[in-house]
SEPANU-835941 format. One record per residue (C-alpha): residue in one letter; x, z, y. Coordinates in steps of 0.25 Angstrom, whole numbers, plus 5000, padded with zeros to 4 digits. Each point is the difference from the previous one (the first is absolute). Last residue first. Layout:
! residues N
aXZY...
! end
This chain:
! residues 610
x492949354953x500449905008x501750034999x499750004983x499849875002x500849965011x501150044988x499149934988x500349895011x501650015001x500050014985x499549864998x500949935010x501150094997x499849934986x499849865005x501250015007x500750054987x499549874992x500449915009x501550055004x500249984983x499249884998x500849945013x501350064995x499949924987x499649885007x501250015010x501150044988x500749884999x500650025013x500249895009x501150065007x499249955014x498950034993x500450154996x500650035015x498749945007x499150114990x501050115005x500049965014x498550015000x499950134996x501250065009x499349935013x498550064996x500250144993x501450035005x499549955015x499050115000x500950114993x501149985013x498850005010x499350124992x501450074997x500349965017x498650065005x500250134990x501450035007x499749985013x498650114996x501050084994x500950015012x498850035010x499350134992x501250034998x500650005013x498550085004x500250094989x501550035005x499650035012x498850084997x500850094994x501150015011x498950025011x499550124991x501250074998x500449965015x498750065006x500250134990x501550035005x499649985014x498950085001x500450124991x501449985010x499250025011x498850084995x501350094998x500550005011x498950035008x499750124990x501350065005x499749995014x498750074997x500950114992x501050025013x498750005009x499350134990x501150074998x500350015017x498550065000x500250104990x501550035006x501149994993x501050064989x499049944988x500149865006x501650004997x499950014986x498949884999x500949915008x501050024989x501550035006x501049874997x499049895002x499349924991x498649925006x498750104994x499649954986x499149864998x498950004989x499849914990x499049885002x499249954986x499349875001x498950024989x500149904988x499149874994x500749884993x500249885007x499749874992x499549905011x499649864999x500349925013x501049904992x499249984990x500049855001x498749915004x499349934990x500549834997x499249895003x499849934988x500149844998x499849914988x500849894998x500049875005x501750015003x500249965013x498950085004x500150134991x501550015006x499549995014x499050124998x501050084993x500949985010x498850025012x499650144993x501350055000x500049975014x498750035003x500150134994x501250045008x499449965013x498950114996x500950104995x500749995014x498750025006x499650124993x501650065001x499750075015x498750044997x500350074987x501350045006x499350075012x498850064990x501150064992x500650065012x498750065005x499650064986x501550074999x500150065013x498650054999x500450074987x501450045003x499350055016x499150094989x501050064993x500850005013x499150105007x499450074988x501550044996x500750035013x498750095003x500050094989x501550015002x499950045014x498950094997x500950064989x501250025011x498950055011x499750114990x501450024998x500550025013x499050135002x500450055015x498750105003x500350075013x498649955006x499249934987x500349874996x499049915003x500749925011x501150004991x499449934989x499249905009x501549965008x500549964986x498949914994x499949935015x501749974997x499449954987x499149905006x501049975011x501349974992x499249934990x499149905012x501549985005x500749964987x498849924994x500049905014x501350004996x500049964988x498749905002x501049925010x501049994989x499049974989x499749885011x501349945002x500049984982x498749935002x500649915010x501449994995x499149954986x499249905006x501449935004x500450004986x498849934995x500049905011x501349964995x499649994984x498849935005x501049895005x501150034987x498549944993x499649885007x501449935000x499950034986x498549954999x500749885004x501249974992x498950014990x499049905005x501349904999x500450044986x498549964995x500149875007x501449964991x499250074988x498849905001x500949885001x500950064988x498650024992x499549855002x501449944997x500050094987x498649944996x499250154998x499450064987x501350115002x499850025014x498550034997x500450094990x501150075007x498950015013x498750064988x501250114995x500150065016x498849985003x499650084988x501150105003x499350025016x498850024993x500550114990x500650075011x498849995010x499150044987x500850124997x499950055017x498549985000x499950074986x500950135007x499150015013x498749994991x500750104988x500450105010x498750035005x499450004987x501150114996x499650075013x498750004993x500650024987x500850135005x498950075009x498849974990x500650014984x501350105002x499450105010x498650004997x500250024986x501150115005x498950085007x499149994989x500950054991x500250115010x498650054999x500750134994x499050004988x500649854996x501250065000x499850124993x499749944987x501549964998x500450134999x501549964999x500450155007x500849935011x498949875002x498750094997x500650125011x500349895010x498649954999x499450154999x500850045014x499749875008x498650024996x499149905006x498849945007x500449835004x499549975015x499749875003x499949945014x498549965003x500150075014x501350065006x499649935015x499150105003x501350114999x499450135006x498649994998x500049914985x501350104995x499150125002x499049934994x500849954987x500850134999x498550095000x499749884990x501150024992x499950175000x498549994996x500549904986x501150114998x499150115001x498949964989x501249944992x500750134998x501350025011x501350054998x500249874991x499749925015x501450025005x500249875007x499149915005x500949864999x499649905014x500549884997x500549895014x500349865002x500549935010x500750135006x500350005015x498750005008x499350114989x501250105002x499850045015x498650054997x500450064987x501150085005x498950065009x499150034991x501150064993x500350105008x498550045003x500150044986x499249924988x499450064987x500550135002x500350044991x499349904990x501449905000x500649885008x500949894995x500149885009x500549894993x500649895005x500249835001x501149905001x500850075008x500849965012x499150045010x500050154996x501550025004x499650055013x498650084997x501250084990x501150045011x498750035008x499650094991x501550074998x500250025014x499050104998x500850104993x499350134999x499049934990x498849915003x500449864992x500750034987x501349925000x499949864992x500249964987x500049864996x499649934988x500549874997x499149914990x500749904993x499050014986x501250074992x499750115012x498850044993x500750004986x501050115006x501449944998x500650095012x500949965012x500150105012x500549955013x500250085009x499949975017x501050025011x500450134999x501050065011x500350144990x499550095014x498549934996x499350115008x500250104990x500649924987x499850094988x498850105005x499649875011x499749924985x500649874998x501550004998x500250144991x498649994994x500249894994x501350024994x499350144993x498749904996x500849894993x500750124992x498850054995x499549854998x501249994992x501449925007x500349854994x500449965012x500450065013x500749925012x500550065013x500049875011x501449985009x500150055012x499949915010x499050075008x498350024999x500350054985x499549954986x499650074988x499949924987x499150084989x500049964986x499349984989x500049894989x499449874998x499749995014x498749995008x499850045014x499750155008x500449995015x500250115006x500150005016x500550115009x499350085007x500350124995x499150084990x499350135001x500450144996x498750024988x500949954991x499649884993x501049934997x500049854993x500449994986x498950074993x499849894990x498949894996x500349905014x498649995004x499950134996x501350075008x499349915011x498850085000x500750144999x500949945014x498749965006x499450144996x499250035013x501150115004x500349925015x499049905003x500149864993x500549875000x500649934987x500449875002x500249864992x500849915001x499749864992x500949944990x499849864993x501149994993x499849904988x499649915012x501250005008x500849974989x499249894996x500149955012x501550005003x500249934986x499249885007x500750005010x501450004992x499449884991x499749925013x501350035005x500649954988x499449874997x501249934999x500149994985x498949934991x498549995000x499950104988x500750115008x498849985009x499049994988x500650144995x499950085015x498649945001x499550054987x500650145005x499149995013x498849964992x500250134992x500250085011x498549945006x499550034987x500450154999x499650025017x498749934996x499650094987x500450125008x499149985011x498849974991x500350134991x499950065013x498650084997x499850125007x499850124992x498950095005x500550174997x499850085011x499849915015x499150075009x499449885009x499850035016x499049955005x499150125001x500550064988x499949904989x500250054985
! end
């Protein structure tokens, strides 16, 4: 069914047999790769090790996905579903804000780990009863009111056929309860998903809460589901007039929300067929549907993206290994005197991509003490704009306070609320900007880097009338961050011998109020200071990161480039000049395996063009 663009997904499969058979084949190839390599003879380790790091890559093929919803839609019941068993809470007290992650594992278990140093709590093997008590003492405001434990995120690990597929689901704090730092804790973090599901329900079908959420949601999420919860309280007649009252509403209050599905279900009935084995029940909950689209459109189509930017990095391997076998059988067909003349000037062009490459390596450093001098900048710019923003938060709540009214606490939780949205949201922008300085500072760096390589191989093709390849870029500005909130504790009153707070209760209204001001200056001080740092640091080490393993990357590439060209052509002038008895046996041998990579290497562009 169609609702005024919008399409009503129940029960359609999607077809990702396609997908599946590509991602098998293109395994498959990668393994037929490893064997003709080993085939070709020893030294061809780094190749082997790259190709490995592929294959592994693409037997993961994980994607995050969230669950958003407003406070007591059944997000927590949907999940329990998506997962088969109640393991999640689902008190009517409402979460934290702190991130769950749910991902595959032979066994279950829960890892809970904390904002300090303190180590991580692990719990395996538990029962989804006893899953559900260890939950609900980190995650939930009952267990863990206002995140007093210092929780960082949980991990829970489940062998849930959905997740078997690499999908991550995370659970977020209900949008629109008491606590509304918790909201913008989750619009924070949704950037780093892969794609999320709303969950609403018939009662009613969309609150002006959510409208709002939604608004803020649709720039930050790629993709975005919509799951209509609750419909078994509803016979078909009301359920087909509460989707199209949801569908109008949602078309006036979020006009971009158009043609983005929305999946009808019962959380409870698909939780109730997974615990009572009532296999029927599944496909009556519309969750089958759900987890169709799941597996078969979000994974293979991120699959398909992983596949182009995998194949392009298998052919340059498998490109560079060829050159690599057709220089040692040039070498090997080639007059000795001929071959030592060619070497001689290919040791020279060396020597001077050497000079070349310790002169990127100094400009590489130097681009690094700039892009380093301007996080310090940024910090400070961060530390007054923090020290203003909540010192406004501050002076609001007590110019509302009523006369003679002292609430400390009040002004506490907004200071808390305050610390969280200000600096989840600076983590965000701080990180975006400084991703964008790196990916700007390294690009040109990249591109001398290239032609380097690319003028080695180049040279070596030459001297040698062989065919040349220009090799792909390295990986070096991949990311592989997972998602989180940035949690801020708060920061008690300075020691001293006689609590302030004591004193305050002997003095005047007035007199109260100027001690407990003071107080709060201190602490959007020391909340100030202590968050700028924690974030300064973090970004720190990214950015030296970022920088070292790009060094790194350069010399492996350099240090690979000259294994596959000089170290090839070495090896064939060493078995002349030993005048091995071997050559012609070694040319069949390195024949026949070029040939093959050759021919995989194609069914690989291939598959790539499909």
């Amino acid at each position: 069914m169609n609702y005024a663009g919008h399409s009503l997904i129940v029960e359609t499969p999607i077809e990702c047999n396609s997908e599946l058979d590509t991602a098998t084949r293109f395994g498959e190839l990668l393994g037929e790769a490893t064997t003709k390599i080993l085939y070709s003879g020893p030294d061809f380790d780094a190749e082997l090790a790259k190709l490995g790091t592929l294959k592994e890559r693409l037997e993961e093929g994980r994607f995050h996905l969230a669950i958003l919803g407003q406070f007591k839609r059944g997000k927590s019941t949907l999940l329990n579903a998506l997962i088969g068993e109640p393991i999640l809470p689902t008190s009517v007290v409402p979460l934290t804000a702190i991130p769950t992650f749910v991902e595959y594992g032979p066994v279950r278990g829960v890892s809970v780990h904390y904002q300090d140093d303190k180590a991580s709590d692990e719990f395996w093997n538990k029962t989804p009863e006893e899953m559900n008590k260890i939950l609900q003492a980190f995650v939930t405001e009952e267990g863990n009111p206002e995140n007093r434990l210092g929780v960082l995120q949980v991990d829970i690990v489940h062998p849930a056929d959905i997740l078997k597929h690499g999908v991550v689901l995370i659970d977020t704090p209900g949008i629109g309860s008491t606590f509304t730092h918790n909201t913008q804790a989750t619009l924070n973090f949704l950037p780093q998903c892969d794609a999320a599901l709303f969950v609403v329900s018939a009662d009613p079908p969309l609150t002006e809460v959510e409208a709002a959420f939604l608004q803020d949601v649709f720039p930050k999420v790629s993709r975005l589901f919509f799951i209509f919860n609750k419909v078994d309280y509803l016979n078909e007649k009301e359920k087909e007039a509460a989707v199209a009252f949801f569908v109008k509403v949602l078309k006036q209050k979020v006009p971009s929300s158009e043609n983005y599905p929305i999946f009808c279900v019962s959380a409870r009935m698909g939780l109730e067929s997974k615990t009572s084995n009532e296999t029927s029940l599944w496909s009556l909950s519309g969750l089958d549907a759900v987890e169709n689209h799941l597996v078969c459109f979000l994974l293979y189509e991120k699959t398909r993206t992983l596949l182009d930017a995998l194949s392009k990095k298998a052919i340059d391997i498998l490109e560079s290994a060829v050159m690599r076998l057709r220089l040692e059988i040039a070498s090997l067909q080639m007059p000795i005197e001929d071959l030592e003349k060619r070497l001689s000037l290919f040791e020279k062009e060396l020597k001077n991509a050497e000079r070349q490459k310790v002169s990127a390596q100094d400009m590489l450093i130097g681009d690094r003490k700039r892009t380093l001098a301007l996080l310090e900048e940024h910090a400070e710019a961060l530390r007054k704009a923090s020290e203003q923003h909540l010192s406004k938060a501050i002076d609001k709540s007590f110019a509302e306070m009523a006369d003679g009214e002292i609430n400390e606490q009040k002004i506490l939780d907004v200071l808390a609320n305050e610390v969280t949205s200000f600096f989840g949201d600076s983590a965000e922008k701080v990180t975006s900007r400084f991703a964008r300085l790196v990916v700007e500072a390294l690009s040109p760096h990249q591109e001398r880097a290239d032609e380097l390589i690319s003028q080695i191989r180049k040279t070596a093709a030459e001297l040698f009338e062989i065919p040349y390849h220009a090799p792909d870029s390295s990986e070096v500005f991949e990311t592989k961050r997972r998602p989180y909130w940035i949690q801020r504790k708060r920061v008690p009153s300075l020691p001293i011998v006689v609590p302030e707070e004591v004193l305050d209760r002997f003095l005047p209204v007035n007199v109260k109020k100027n001690r407990m001001r003071k107080r709060f200056v201190r602490q959007v001080e020391i909340l100030t200071r202590q968050n700028v740092e924690n974030l300064r640091w973090a970004t720190l080490q990214n950015l030296n990161d970022a920088f070292h393993r790009f060094g790194t990357v350069l010399d492996e590439r350099f240090a690979e480039t000259i294994n596959a060209t000089h170290g090839a052509i070495q090896a064939a002038y060493i078995k002349r000049k030993e005048h091995a008895e071997s050559i012609d046996e070694n040319l069949q041998r390195l024949s026949i395996a070029a040939g093959d990579l050759v021919k995989i290497n194609s069914e690989i562009l291939s598959l790539n063009s499909r």
